[in-house]
KOLVOMI-71780 format. One record per residue: residue number from 1; x, y, z of N, C-alpha, C in turn. Coordinates in nm, 4 decimals. Layout:
pos;n.c1;n.c2;n.c3;ca.c1;ca.c2;ca.c3;c.c1;c.c2;c.c3
NUM;X;Y;Z;X;Y;Z;X;Y;Z
...
END
This chain:
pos;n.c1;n.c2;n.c3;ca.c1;ca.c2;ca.c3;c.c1;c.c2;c.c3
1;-1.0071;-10.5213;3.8430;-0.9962;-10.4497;3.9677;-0.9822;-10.3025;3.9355
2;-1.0021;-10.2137;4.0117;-1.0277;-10.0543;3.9640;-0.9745;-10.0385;4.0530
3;-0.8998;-9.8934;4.0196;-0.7620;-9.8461;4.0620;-0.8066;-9.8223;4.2609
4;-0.9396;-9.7726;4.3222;-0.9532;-9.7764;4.4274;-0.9506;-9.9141;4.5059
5;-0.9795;-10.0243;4.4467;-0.9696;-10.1464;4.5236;-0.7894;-10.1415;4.5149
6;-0.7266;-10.1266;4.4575;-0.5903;-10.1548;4.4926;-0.5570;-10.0398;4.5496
7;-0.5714;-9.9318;4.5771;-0.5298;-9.8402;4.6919;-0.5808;-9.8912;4.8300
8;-0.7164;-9.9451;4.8275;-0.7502;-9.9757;4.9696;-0.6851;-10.0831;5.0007
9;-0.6372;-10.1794;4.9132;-0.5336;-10.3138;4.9385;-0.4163;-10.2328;5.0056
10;-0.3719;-10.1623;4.9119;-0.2152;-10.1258;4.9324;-0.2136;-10.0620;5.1086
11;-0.3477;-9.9515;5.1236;-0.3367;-9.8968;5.2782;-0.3973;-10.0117;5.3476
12;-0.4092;-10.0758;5.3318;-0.4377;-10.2468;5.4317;-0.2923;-10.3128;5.4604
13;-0.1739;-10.2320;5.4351;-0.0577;-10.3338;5.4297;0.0020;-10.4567;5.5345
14;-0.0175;-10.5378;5.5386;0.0175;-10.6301;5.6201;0.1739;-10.5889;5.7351
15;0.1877;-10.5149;5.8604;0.3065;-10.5046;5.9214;0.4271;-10.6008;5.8610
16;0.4232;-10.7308;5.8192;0.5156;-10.8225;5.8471;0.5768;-10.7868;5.6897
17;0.5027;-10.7383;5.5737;0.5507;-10.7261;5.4626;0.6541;-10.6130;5.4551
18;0.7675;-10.7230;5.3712;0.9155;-10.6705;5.3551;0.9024;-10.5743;5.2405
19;0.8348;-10.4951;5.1416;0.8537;-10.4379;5.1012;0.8989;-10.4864;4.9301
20;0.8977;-10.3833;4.8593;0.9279;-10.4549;4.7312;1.1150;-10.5132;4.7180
21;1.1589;-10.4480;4.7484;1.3227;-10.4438;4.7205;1.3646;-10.6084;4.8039
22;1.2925;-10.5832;4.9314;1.3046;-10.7277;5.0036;1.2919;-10.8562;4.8919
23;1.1714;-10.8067;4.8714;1.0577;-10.9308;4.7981;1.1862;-10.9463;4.6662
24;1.2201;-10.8536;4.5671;1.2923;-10.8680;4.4981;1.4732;-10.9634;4.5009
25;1.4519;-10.9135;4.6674;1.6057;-10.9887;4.6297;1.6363;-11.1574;4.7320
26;1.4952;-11.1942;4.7777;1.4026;-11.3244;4.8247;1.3533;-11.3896;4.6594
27;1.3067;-11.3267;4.6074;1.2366;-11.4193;4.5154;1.2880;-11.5295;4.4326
28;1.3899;-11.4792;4.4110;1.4321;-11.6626;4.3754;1.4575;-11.7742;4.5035
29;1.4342;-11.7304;4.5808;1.4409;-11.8728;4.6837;1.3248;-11.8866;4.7186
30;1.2150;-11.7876;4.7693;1.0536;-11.8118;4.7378;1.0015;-11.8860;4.6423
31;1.0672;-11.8724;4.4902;1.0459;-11.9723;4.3856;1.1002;-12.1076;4.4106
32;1.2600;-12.0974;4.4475;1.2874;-12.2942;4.4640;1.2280;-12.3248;4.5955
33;1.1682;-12.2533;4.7069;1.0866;-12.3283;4.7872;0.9501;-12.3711;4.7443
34;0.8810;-12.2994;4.6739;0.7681;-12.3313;4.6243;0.7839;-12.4512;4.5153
35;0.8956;-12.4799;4.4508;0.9102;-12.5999;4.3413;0.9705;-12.7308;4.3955
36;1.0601;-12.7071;4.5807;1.0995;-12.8113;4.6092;0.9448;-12.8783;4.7358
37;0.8071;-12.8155;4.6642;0.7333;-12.8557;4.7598;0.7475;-12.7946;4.8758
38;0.8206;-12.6999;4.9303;0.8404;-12.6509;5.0900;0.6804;-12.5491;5.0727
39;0.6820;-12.4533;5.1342;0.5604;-12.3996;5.2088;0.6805;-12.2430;5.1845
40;0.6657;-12.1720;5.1088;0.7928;-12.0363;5.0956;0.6850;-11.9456;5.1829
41;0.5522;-11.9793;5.1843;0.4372;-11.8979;5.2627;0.4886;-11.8451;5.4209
42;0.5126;-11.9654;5.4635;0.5976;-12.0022;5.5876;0.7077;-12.0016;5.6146
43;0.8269;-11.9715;5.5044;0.9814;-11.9666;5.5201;0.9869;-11.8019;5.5304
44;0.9401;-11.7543;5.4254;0.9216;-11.6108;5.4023;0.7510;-11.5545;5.4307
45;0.7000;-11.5385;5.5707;0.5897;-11.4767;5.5751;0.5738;-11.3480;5.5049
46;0.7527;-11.2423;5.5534;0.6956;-11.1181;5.4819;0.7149;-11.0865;5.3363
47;0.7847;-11.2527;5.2573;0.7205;-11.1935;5.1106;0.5959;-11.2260;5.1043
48;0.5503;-11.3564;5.1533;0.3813;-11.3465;5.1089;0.3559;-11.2688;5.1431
49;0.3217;-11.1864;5.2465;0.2423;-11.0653;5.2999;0.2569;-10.9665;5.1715
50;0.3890;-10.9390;5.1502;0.4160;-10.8655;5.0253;0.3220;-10.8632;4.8882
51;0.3648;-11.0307;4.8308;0.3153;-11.0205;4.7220;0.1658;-11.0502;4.7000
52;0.0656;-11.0725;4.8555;-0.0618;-11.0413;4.8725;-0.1188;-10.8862;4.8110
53;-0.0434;-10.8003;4.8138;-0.0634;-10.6416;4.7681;-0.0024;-10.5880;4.6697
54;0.1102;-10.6645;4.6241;0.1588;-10.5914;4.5503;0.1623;-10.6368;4.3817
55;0.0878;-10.6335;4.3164;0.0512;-10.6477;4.2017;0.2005;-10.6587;4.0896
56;0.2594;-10.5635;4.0988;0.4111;-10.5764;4.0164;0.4734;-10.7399;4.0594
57;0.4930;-10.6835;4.1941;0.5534;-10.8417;4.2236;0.5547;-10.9246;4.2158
58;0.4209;-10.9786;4.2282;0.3242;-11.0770;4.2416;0.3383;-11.1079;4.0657
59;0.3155;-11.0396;4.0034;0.3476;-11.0698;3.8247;0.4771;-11.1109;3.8368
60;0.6422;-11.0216;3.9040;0.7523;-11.1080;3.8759;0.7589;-11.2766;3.9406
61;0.7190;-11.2749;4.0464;0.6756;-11.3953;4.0943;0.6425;-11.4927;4.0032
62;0.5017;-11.4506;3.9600;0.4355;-11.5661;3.8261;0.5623;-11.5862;3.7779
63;0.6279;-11.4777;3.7019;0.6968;-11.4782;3.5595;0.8099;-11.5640;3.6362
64;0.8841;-11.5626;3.7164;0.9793;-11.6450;3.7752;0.9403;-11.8113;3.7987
65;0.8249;-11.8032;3.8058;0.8237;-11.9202;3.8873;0.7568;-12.0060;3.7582
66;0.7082;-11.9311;3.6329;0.6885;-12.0478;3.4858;0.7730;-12.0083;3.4012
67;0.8938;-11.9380;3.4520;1.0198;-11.9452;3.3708;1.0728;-12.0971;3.4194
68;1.0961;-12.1172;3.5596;1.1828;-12.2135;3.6217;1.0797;-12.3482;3.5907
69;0.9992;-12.3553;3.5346;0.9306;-12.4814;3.4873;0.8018;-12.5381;3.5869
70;0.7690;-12.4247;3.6552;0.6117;-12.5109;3.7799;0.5082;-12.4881;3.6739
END
């Protein structure tokens, strides 16, 4: 991806997205919803919205969620 496709992501921001600090202090329960099978898409719309754009996050995410064993 080249650095203009993620600027035009980033000014596309979804209203409902909480922001990084949100997303940061959600993400471990975004992770045990996603491992107890729940839908975290749907518990937390504005972290997905979030980590749809936000590339950092979206990596702590991964890294959280094949630390905890998915």
């Amino acid at each position: 991806m080249n650095g203009r496709s993620a600027l035009d992501r980033f000014l596309r921001t979804d209203p409902l997205d909480v922001g990084c600090a949100e997303t940061f202090d959600l993400l471990d329960l975004y992770v045990e919803e996603r491992l107890a099978g729940g839908s975290p898409e749907e518990r937390f719309p504005g972290v997905a919205a979030h980590l749809r754009v936000c590339d950092p996050c979206l990596d702590d995410y991964e890294g959280v969620l094949a630390a905890a064993g998915a």
